[in-house]
C-alpha positions as CSV (number, residue, x, y, z in Angstrom):
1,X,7.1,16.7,6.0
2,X,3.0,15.9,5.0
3,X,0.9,14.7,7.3
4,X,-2.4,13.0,5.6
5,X,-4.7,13.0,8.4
6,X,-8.8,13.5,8.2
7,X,-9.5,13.2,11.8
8,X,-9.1,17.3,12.8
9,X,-8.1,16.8,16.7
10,X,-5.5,14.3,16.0
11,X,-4.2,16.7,13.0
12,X,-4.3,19.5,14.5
13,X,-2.3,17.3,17.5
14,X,0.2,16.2,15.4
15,X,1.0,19.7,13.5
16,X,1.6,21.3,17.0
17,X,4.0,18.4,18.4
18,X,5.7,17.8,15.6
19,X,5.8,21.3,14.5
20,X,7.3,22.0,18.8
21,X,9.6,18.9,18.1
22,X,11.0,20.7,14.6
23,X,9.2,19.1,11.8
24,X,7.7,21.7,9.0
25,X,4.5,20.4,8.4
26,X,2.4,20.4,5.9
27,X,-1.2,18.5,6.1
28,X,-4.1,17.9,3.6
29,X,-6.9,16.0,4.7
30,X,-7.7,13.3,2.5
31,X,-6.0,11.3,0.0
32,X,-6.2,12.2,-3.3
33,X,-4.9,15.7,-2.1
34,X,-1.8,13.4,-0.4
35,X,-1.1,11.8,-3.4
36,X,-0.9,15.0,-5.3
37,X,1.1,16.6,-2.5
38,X,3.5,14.1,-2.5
39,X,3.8,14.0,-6.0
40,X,4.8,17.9,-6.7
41,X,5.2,18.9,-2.8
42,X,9.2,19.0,-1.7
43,X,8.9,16.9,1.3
44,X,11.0,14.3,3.3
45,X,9.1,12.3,4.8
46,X,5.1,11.3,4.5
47,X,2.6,10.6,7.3
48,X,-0.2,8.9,6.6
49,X,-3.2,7.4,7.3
50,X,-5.1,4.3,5.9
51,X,-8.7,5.4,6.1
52,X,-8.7,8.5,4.1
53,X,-11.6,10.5,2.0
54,X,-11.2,10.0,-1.7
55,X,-8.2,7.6,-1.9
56,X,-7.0,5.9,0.6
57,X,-3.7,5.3,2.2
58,X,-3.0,2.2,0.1
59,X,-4.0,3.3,-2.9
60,X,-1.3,6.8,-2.0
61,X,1.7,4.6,-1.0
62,X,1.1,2.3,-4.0
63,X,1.1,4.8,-6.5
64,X,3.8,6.5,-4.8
65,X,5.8,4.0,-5.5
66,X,4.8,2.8,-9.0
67,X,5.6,6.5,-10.4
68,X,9.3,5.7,-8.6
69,X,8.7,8.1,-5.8
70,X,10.4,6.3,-2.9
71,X,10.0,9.2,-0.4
72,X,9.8,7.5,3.1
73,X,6.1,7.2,4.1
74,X,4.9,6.0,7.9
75,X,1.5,4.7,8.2
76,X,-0.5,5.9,11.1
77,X,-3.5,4.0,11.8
78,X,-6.4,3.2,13.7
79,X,-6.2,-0.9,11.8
80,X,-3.9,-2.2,14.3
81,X,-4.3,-6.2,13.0
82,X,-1.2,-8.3,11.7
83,X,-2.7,-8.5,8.7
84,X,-3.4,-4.7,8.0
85,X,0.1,-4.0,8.9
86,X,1.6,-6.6,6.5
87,X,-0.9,-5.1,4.0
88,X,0.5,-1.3,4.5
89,X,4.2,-2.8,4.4
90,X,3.5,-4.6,1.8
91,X,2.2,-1.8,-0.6
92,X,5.5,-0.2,0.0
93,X,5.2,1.7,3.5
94,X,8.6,1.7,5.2
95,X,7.2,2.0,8.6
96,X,3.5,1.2,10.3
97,X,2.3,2.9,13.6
98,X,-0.9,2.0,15.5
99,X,-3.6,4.2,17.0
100,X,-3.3,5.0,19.6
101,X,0.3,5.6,20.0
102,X,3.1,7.4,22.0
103,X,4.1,10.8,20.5
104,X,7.4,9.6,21.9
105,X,7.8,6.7,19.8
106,X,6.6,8.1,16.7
107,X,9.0,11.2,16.7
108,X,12.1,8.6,17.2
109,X,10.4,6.8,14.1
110,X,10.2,9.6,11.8
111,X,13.7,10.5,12.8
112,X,14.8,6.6,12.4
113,X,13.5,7.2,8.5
114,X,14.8,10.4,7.7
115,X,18.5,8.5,8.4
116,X,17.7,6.2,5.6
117,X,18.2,7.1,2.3
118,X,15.2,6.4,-0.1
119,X,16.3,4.2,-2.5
120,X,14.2,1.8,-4.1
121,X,14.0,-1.5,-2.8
122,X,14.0,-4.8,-4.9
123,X,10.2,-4.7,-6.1
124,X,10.5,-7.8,-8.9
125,X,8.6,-10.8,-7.9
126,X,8.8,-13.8,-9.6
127,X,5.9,-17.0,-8.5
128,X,7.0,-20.1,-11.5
129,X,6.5,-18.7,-14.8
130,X,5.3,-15.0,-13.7
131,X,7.6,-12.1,-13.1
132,X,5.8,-8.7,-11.9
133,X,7.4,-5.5,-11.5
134,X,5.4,-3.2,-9.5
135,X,7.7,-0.2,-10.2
136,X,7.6,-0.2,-13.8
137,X,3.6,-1.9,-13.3
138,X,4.8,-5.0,-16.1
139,X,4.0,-8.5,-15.7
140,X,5.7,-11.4,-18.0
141,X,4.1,-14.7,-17.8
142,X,6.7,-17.4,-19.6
143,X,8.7,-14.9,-21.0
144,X,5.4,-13.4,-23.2
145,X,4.2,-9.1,-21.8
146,X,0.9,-9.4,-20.2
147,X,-1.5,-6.2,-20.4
148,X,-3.3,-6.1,-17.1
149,X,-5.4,-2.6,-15.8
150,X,-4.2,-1.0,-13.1
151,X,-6.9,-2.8,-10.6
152,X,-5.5,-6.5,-12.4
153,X,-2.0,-5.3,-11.6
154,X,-2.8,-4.4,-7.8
155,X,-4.7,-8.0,-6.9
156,X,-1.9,-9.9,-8.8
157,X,1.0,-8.0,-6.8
158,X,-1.2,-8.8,-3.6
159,X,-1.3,-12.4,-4.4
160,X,1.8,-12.8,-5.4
161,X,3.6,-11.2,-2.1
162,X,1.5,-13.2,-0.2
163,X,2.9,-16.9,-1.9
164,X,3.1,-19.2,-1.5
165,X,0.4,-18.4,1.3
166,X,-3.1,-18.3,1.1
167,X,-4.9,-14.8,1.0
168,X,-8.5,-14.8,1.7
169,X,-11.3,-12.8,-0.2
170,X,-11.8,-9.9,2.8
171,X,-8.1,-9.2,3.1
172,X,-7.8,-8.9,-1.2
173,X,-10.5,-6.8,-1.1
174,X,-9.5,-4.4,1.9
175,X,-5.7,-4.1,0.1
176,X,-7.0,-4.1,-3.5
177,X,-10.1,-1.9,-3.0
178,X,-10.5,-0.8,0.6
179,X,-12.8,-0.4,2.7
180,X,-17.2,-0.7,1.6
181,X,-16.4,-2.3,-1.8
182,X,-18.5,-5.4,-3.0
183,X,-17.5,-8.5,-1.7
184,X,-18.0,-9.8,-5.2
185,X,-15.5,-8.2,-7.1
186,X,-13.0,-10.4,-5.8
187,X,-14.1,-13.6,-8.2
188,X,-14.7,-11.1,-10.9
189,X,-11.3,-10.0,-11.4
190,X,-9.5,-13.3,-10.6
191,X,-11.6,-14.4,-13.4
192,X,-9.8,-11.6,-15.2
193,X,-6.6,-12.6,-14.6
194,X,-7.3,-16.7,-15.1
195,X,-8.5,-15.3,-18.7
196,X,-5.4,-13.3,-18.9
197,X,-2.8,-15.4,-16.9
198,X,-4.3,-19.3,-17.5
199,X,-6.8,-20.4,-15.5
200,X,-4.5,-22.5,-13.3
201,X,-2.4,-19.7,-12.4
202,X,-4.8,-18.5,-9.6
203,X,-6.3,-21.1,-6.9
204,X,-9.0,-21.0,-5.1
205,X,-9.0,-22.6,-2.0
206,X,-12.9,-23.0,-0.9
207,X,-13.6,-21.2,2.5
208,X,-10.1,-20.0,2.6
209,X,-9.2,-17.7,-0.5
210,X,-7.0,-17.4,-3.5
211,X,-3.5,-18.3,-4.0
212,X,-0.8,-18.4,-6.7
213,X,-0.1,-21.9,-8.2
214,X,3.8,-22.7,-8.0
């Protein structure tokens, strides 16, 4: 298995239980190396936390699965709100553990996903005219291919699991960009995709946030 872990303690923590429970692991300690090692690595399962050097945890699992890896991946994390735990599951995480947490629990959690086959899950979403396919990173807007960049792609997907709710600018910019980014890139890339998209396609609901028209 790879562990993606910068905190040293807790790594070194988790090599020497896991390793005493039977895991082999391998860990890197920040993101970009993740990505790579679960890219080329041979592993079966992926631990992994959110805040990570270079790249981080979102950004992995997302890729991960656009490139069609589906190797299962459990986020460990210190972000223990609803809302950072729908964000992990929602970038395609199959499984989200909060810091602190019982060695016990995670063990029968990693065990619980290496019964699972990876297979790929339904990713097409569909919100009235659009249809975007994270796994093959293609959007259709009535029917007509849409070119969006890669950052485009990421706060479209993130709107358009949340419809028909409302998602507001800090939680778009933790999933889309993470953590230290300007606040003001948010309105600067919906006006990307209103110039793309329509500019009724995206809504903005003042003091609130963005959401998908129907």
């Amino acid at each position: 298995m790879l562990l993606v872990e910068d905190e040293p303690r807790m790594a070194a923590a988790l090599v020497r239980g896991l390793g005493s429970e039977g895991f082999v692991v391998e860990h890197v300690s920040d993101g970009l190396a993740g990505l790579e090692a679960a890219r080329f690595g041979d592993h079966d399962l992926v631990v992994l936390d959110i805040m990570l050097p270079r790249l981080s945890g979102y950004e992995v699992v997302r890729t991960l699965r656009a490139e069609g890896n589906w190797v299962p991946v459990l986020i460990l994390s210190a972000k223990d709100g609803e809302y950072d735990e729908a964000d992990g599951l929602d970038c395609g995480a199959d499984d989200y553990l909060t810091k602190p947490f019982s060695f016990v629990v995670l063990v029968a959690r990693l065990r619980a996903l290496l019964r699972r086959d990876p297979v790929p899950r339904p990713v097409a979403l569909t919100v009235g005219g659009l249809v975007i396919d994270p796994g093959a990173q293609r959007v259709t807007a009535d029917g007509a291919e849409v070119v969006l960049s890669a950052t485009e792609f990421r706060l479209l997907e993130a709107l358009a699991r949340a419809h028909p709710a409302v998602r507001s600018k800090e939680r778009l910019l933790d999933s889309v960009w993470g953590p230290g980014a300007d606040a003001n890139i948010v309105e600067v890339y919906v006006g990307y995709l209103r110039r793309k998209l329509g500019r009724n396609r995206v809504v903005t609901l003042r003091g609130r946030g963005y959401r998908l028209a129907p």
